[in-house]
C-alpha positions as CSV (number, residue, x, y, z in Angstrom):
1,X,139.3,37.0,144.1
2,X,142.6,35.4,142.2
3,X,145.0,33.5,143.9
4,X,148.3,35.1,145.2
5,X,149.9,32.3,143.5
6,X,151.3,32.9,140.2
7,X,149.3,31.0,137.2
8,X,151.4,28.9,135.6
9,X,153.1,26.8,138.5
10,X,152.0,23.3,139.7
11,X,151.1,23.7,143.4
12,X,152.9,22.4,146.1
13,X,151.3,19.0,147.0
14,X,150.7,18.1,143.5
15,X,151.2,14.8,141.9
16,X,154.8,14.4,141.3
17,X,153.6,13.6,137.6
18,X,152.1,17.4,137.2
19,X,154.8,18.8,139.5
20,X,157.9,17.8,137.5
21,X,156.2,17.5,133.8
22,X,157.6,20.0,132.2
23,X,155.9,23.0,130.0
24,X,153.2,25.4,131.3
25,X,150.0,24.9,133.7
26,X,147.1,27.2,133.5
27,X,144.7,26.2,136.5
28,X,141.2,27.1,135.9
29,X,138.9,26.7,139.4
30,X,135.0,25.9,138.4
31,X,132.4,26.6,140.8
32,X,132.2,22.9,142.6
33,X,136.1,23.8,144.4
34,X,137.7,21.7,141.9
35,X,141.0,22.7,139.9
36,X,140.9,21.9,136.2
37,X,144.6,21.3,134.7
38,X,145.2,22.7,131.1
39,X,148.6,21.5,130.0
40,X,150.5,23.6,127.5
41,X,151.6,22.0,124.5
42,X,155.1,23.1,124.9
43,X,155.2,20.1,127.7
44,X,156.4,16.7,127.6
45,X,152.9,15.6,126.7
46,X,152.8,16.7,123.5
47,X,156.7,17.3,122.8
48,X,157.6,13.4,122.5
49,X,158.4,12.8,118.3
50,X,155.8,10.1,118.5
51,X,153.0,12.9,118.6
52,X,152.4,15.2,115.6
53,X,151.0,18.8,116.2
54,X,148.1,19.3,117.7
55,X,145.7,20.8,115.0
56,X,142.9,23.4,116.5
57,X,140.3,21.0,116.6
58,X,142.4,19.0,118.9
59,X,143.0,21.5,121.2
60,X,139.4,22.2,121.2
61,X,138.6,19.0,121.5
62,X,141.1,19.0,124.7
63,X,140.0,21.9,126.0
64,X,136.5,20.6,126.0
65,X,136.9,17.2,127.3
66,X,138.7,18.7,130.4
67,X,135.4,20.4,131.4
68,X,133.2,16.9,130.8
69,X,134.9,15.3,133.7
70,X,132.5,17.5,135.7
71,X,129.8,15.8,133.8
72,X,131.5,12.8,135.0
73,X,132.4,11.7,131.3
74,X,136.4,10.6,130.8
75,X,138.2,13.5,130.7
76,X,142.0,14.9,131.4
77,X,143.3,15.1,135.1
78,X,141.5,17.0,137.4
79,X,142.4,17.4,141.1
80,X,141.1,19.0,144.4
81,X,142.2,22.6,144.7
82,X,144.6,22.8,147.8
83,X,143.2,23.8,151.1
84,X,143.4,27.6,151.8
85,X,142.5,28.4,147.6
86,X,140.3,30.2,146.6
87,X,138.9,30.6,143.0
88,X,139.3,32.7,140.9
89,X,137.7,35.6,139.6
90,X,134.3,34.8,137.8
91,X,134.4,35.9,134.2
92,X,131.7,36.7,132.8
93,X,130.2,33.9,130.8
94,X,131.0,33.5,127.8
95,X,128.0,31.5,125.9
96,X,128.9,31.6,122.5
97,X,132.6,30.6,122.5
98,X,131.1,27.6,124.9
99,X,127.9,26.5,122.7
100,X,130.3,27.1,119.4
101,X,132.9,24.9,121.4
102,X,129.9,21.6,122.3
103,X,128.1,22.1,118.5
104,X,131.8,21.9,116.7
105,X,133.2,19.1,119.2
106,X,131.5,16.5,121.6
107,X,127.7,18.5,122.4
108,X,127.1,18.0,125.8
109,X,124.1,16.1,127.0
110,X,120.9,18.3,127.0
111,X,120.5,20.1,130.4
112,X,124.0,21.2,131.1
113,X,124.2,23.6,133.1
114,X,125.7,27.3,132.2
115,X,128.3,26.7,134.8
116,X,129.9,23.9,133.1
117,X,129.4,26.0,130.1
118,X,131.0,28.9,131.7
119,X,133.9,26.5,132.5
120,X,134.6,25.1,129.4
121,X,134.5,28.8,128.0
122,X,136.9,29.6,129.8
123,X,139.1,26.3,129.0
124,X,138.8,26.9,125.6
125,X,139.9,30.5,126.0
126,X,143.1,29.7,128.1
127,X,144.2,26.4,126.5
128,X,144.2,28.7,122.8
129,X,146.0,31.2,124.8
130,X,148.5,28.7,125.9
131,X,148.9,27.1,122.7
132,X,149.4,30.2,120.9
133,X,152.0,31.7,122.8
134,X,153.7,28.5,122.2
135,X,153.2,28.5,118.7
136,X,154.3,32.2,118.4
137,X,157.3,32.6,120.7
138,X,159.2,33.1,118.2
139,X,159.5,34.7,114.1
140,X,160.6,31.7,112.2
141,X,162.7,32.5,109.0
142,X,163.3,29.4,106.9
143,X,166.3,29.1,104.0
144,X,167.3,26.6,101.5
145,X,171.1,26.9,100.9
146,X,174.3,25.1,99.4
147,X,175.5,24.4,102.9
148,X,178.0,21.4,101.5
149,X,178.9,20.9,98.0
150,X,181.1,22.9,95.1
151,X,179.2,26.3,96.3
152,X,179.2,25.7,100.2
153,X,181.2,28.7,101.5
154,X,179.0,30.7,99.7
155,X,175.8,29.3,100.9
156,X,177.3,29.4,104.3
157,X,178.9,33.1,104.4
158,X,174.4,33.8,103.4
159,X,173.7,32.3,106.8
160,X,176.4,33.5,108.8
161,X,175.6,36.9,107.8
162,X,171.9,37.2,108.5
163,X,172.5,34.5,111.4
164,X,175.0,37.6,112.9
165,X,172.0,40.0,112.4
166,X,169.3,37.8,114.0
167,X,171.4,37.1,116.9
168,X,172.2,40.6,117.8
169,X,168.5,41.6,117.5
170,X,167.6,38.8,119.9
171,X,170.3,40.0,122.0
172,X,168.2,43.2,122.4
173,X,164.9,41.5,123.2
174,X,163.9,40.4,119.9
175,X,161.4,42.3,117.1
176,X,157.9,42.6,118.7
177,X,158.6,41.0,121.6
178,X,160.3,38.0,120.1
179,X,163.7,36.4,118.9
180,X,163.7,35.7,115.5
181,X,165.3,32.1,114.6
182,X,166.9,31.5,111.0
183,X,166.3,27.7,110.0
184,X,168.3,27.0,107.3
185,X,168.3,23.6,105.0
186,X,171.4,22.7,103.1
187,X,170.3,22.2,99.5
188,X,174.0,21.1,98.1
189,X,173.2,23.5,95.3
190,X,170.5,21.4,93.7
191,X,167.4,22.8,92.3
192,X,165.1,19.7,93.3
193,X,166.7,19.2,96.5
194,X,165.7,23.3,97.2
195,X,162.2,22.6,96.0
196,X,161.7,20.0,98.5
197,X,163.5,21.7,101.3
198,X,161.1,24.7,100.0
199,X,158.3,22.2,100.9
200,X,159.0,21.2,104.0
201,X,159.9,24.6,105.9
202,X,156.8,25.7,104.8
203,X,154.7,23.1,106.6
204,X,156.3,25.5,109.5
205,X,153.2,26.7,110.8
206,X,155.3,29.8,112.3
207,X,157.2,30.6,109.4
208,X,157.2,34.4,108.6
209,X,159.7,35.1,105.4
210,X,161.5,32.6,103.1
211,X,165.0,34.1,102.8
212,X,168.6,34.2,101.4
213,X,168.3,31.3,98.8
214,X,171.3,31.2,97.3
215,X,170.9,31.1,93.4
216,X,168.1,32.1,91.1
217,X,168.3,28.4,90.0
218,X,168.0,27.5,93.8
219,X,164.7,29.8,93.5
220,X,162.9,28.2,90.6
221,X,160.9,25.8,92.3
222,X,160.5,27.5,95.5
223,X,158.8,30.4,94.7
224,X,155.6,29.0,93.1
225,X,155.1,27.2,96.4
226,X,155.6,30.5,98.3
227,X,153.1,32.5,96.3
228,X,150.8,30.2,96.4
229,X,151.1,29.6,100.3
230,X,151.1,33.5,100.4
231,X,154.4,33.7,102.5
232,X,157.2,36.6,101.9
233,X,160.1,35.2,99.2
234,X,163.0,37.9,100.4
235,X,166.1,38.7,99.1
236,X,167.2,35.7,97.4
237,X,171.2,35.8,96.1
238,X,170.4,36.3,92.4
239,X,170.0,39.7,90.2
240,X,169.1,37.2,87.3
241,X,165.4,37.7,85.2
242,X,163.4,34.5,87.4
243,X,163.6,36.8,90.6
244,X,162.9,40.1,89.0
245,X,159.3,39.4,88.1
246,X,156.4,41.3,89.9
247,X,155.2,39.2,92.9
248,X,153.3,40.2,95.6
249,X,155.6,38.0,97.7
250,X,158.9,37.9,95.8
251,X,161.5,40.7,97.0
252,X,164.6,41.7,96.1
253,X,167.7,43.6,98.3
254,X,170.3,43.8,95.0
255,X,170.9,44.8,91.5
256,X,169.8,43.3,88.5
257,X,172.3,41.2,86.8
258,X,170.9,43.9,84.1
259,X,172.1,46.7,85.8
260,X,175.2,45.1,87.1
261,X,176.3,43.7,82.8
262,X,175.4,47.7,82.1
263,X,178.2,49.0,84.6
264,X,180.7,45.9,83.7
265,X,179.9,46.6,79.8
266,X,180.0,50.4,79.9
267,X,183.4,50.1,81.1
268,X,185.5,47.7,79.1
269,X,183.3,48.9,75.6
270,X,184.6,52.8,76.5
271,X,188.2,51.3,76.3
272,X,187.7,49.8,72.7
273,X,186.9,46.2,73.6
274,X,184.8,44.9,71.1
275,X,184.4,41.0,71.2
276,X,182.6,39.7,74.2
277,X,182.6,36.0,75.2
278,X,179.7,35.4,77.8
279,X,180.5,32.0,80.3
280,X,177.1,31.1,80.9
281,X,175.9,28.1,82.7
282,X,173.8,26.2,79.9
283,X,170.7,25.7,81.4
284,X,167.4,28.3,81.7
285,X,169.2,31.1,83.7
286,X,172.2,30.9,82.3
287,X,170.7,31.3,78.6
288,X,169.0,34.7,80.3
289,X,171.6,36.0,81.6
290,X,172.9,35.8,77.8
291,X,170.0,37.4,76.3
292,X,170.4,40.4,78.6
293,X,173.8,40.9,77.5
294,X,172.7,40.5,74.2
295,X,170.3,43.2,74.4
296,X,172.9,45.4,76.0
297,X,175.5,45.2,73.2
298,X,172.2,45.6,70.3
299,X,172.1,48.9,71.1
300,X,175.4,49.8,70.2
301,X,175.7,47.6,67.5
302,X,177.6,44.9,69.0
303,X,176.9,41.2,69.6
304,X,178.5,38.6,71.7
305,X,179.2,35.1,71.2
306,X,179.0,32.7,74.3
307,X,180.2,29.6,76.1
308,X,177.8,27.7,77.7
309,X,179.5,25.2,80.8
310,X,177.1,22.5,82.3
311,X,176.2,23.1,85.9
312,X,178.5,21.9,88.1
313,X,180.7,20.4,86.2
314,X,184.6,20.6,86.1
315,X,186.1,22.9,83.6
316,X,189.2,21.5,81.9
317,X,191.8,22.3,79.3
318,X,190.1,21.5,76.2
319,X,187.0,23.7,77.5
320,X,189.3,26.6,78.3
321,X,190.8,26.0,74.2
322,X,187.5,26.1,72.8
323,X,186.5,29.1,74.4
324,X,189.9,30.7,73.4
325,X,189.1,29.8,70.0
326,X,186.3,32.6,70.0
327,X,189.5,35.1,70.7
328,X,187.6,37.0,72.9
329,X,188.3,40.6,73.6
330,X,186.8,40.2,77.3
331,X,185.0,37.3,79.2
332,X,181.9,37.9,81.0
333,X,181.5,35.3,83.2
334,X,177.8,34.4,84.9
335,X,179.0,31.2,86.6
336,X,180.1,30.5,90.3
337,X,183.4,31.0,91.6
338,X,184.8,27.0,91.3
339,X,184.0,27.0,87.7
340,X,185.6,30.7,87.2
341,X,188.7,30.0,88.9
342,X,189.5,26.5,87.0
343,X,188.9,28.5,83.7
344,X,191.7,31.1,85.3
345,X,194.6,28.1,86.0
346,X,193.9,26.7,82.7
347,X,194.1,30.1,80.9
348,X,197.5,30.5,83.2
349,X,198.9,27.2,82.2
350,X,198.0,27.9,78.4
351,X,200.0,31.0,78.6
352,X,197.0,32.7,77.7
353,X,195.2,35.5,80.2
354,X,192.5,37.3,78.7
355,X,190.9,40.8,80.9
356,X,187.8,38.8,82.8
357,X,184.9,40.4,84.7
358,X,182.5,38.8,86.7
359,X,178.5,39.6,88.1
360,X,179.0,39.5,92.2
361,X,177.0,36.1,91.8
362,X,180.3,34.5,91.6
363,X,181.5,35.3,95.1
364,X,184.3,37.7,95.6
365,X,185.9,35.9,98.5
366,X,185.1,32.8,97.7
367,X,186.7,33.3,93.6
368,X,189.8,34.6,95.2
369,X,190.2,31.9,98.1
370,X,189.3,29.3,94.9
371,X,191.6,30.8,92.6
372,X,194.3,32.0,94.6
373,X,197.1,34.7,92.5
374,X,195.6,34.3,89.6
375,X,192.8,35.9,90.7
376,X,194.8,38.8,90.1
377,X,193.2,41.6,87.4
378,X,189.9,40.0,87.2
379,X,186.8,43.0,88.5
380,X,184.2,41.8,89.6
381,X,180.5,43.9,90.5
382,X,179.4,44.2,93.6
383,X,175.7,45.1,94.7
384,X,176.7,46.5,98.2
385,X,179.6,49.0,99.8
386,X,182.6,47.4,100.7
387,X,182.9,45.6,104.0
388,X,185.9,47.8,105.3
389,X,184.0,51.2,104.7
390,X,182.8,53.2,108.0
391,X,179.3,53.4,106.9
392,X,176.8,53.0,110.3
393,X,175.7,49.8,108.8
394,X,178.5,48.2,108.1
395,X,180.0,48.6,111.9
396,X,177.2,47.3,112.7
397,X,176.8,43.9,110.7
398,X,180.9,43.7,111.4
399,X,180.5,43.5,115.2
400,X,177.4,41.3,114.5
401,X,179.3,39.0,112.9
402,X,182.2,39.5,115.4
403,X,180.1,39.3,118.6
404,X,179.3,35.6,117.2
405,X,183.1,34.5,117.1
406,X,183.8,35.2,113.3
407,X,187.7,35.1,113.4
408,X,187.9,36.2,109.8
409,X,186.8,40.0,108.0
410,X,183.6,40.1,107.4
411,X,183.2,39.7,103.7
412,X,180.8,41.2,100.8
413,X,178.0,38.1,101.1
414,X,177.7,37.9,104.4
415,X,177.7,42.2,104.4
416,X,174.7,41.3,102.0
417,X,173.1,39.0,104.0
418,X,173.1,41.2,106.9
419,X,171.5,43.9,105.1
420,X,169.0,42.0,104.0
421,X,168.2,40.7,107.6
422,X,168.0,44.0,108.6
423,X,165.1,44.9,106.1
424,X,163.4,42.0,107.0
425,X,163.4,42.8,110.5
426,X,161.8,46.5,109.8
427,X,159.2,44.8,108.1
428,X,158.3,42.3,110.8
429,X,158.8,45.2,113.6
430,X,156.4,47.5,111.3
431,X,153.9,44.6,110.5
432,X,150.8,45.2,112.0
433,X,149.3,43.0,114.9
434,X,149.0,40.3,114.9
435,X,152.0,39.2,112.7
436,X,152.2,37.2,109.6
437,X,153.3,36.9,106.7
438,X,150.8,38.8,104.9
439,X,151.1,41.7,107.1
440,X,154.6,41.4,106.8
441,X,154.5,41.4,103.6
442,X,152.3,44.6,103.6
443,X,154.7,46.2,105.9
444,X,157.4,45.6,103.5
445,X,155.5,46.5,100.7
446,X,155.5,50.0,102.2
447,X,158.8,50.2,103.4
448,X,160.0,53.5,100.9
449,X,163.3,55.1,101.2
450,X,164.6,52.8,104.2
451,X,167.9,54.1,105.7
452,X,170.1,51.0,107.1
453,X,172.7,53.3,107.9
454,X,174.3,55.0,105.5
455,X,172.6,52.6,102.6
456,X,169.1,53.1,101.2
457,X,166.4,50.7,99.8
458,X,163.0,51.1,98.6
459,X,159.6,49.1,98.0
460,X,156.6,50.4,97.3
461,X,153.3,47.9,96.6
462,X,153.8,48.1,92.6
463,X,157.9,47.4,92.8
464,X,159.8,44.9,95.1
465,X,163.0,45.3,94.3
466,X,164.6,47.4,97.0
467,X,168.3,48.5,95.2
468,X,169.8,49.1,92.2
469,X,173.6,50.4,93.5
470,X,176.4,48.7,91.8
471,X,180.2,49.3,91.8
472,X,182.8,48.0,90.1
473,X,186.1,46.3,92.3
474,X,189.2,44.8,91.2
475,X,190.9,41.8,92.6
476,X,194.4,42.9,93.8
477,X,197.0,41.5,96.2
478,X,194.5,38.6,97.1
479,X,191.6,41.3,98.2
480,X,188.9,43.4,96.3
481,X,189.6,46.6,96.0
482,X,187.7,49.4,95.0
């Protein structure tokens, strides 16, 4: 017969030591009367920094041990059951999990007796029930991102948004039963810093998804690692060739940078413009985000010249002069909003202004907040609706991001990033049981013809990238319009 006390609690007469420890007790009564203490790992026991996380064969190795004291071997504390307890209900014994439990850990002497065995069963069972609930109270997403640096606002209007997302969803009880919690690392925008972050959140034994890096540079070095440690690569901030490949844990919530230079180039080449200067950062994406513009323009007989600009470096007047020396018809620029907006005040100060569009990589809000008025004229492509239209979706990631405090319009990144939280939430609610990130990833492999609200995505097992929408939008009066 169980206990009318609820599992879990430290009965009243306790040592203060088990009464006040924090974390969760699950008592366990063996036949002799005696109570058999299993102590969660969520307690102060194994908590403290000086301890590192206790790996299965500990816990088995615990869980045993706690049954030997009955043995009278050194075990972990055991105490009297209080007067008017009775045990609880016999299970029925469980020999194997036992007998697999002595052969893998600390075999008992020969002669023990099937009660112990039925005890430590029954340990093993509740201490791995303890310790995975721990382990799993929550879906972890982890995310490497410029939170400081040249590209901050950007890296930080990625987190903000899904961050909005997340929190609204936990608000409601969660996916599956549980809150999903965005850890994000700030990478400054460096490739090798990324890498390493990549490294470390993935030692995160309840990590789910990667998510939201911020660059396909930022991507380079991370993906590898999550292929190989099987764990879902989503929607990183980058239409650019690296994160279009075929992966079966690489996906994708935008536009090609492919698509996006076919609606910017289809455009201004209807109007006449001929001579097309491509800003490009010099380095491996920037010299593909060339060759798809190149391949563009071969098939109507064009070709473009280019400016390559290191990596976050400063762009100054005798930069801007070389690059006017190619008298360029139109400047595609492929860099980030700083580098775009210093080319703009040195073009203004030169007297020169020359009609510039941009992929949405640079930023919208951030190039105009950079740039200021002479952000004026320039169009720039954007891979999702506007942030002010009244599309179910996009109320709904605005009063995300407003139930959070957000005192400024939600913007197009952080409309982005909440789209692509979204998505990743379906999958983990339509993952199958139990969770991770490979049935996650199955579940988003499957995910055809999802309706957000008024936006549509798509994956299907042979293709991972979700959306191919673009529009183009024109900086005016300090705000993108469309």
């Amino acid at each position: 017969m169980r206990s009318n006390r609820p599992v879990g609690r430290s009965p009243a007469g306790w040592p203060a030591r088990h009464a006040g420890e924090s974390g969760v007790f699950f008592c366990l009564f063996c036949p002799c009367r005696r109570i058999i203490c299993l102590i969660d790992i969520g307690s102060s026991f194994f908590s403290s920094a000086s301890y590192r996380r206790p790996t299965r064969e500990d816990l088995l190795r615990l869980a045993c041990q706690t049954t030997f004291q009955t043995a009278g071997l050194p075990a972990g504390p055991i105490h009297e059951a209080p007067a008017g307890y009775r045990p609880l209900e016999r299970l029925t014994p469980q020999k194997k999990v036992a007998q697999a439990c002595f052969a893998k850990i600390d075999p008992l002497p020969e002669g023990t007796s099937m009660r112990l065995q039925r005890t430590a069963a029954i340990a093993v069972m509740a201490l791995a029930a303890a310790t995975g609930a721990h382990a799993q109270d929550k879906w972890v997403v982890g995310q490497s991102a410029p939170l400081t640096g040249g590209n901050a606002k950007f890296g930080n209007d990625i987190r903000s948004g899904a961050a909005a997302y997340f929190a609204a969803v936990n608000a409601k009880g969660g996916v599956q039963g549980r809150p999903v919690e965005l850890v994000s690392v700030d990478d400054r925008n460096d490739r090798a810093t990324a890498g390493a972050n990549t490294k470390t959140l993935l030692q995160n034994k309840a990590l789910l998804a990667l998510f939201g890096y911020g660059s396909a540079t930022l991507s380079l070095d991370a993906m590898p690692q999550a292929e190989a440690a099987g764990v879902p690569f989503f929607a990183p901030f980058s239409g650019a060739n690296p994160v279009r490949t075929k992966s079966s844990t690489l996906f994708t919530t935008r536009a090609s940078y492919g698509e996006e230079m076919e609606k910017i180039l289809g455009f201004w080449t209807s109007l006449g413009l001929k001579q097309v200067t491509v800003l490009h950062y010099d380095d491996e994406v920037g010299k593909q985000n060339l060759e798809v513009v190149n391949q563009y323009l071969k098939k109507i007989n064009l070709a473009p010249k280019s400016f390559a600009l290191k990596r976050n470096a400063t762009v100054g007047k005798a930069e801007v002069e070389a690059m006017l020396a190619q008298k360029p018809d139109l400047i595609l620029n492929t860099v980030l909003s700083g580098a775009l907006a210093q080319l703009q005040k040195e073009m203004a100060a030169a007297g020169k202004m020359v009609p510039t569009s941009s992929l949405s990589f640079v930023g919208a809000d951030q190039f105009i907040s950079a740039a200021g008025p002479l952000s004026a004229g320039v169009s720039i492509s954007q891979v999702v609706p506007s942030p002010t239209t009244s599309l179910p979706v996009v109320r709904e990631c605005a009063a995300a991001l407003e139930a959070t405090g957000a005192k400024e319009p939600m913007n197009s990144t952080q409309l982005e990033a909440c789209f692509s939280a979204k998505i990743l939430v379906e999958g983990i609610r339509r993952a199958k049981k139990p969770v991770t990130p490979q049935t996650v990833r199955e579940a988003l492999s499957n995910l055809s013809n999802y309706d957000l609200g008024g936006f549509k995505v798509s994956f299907s097992p042979g293709d991972h990238h979700g959306s191919s929408f673009v529009e183009l939008a024109l900086v005016r009066d300090g705000v993108l319009k469309r």
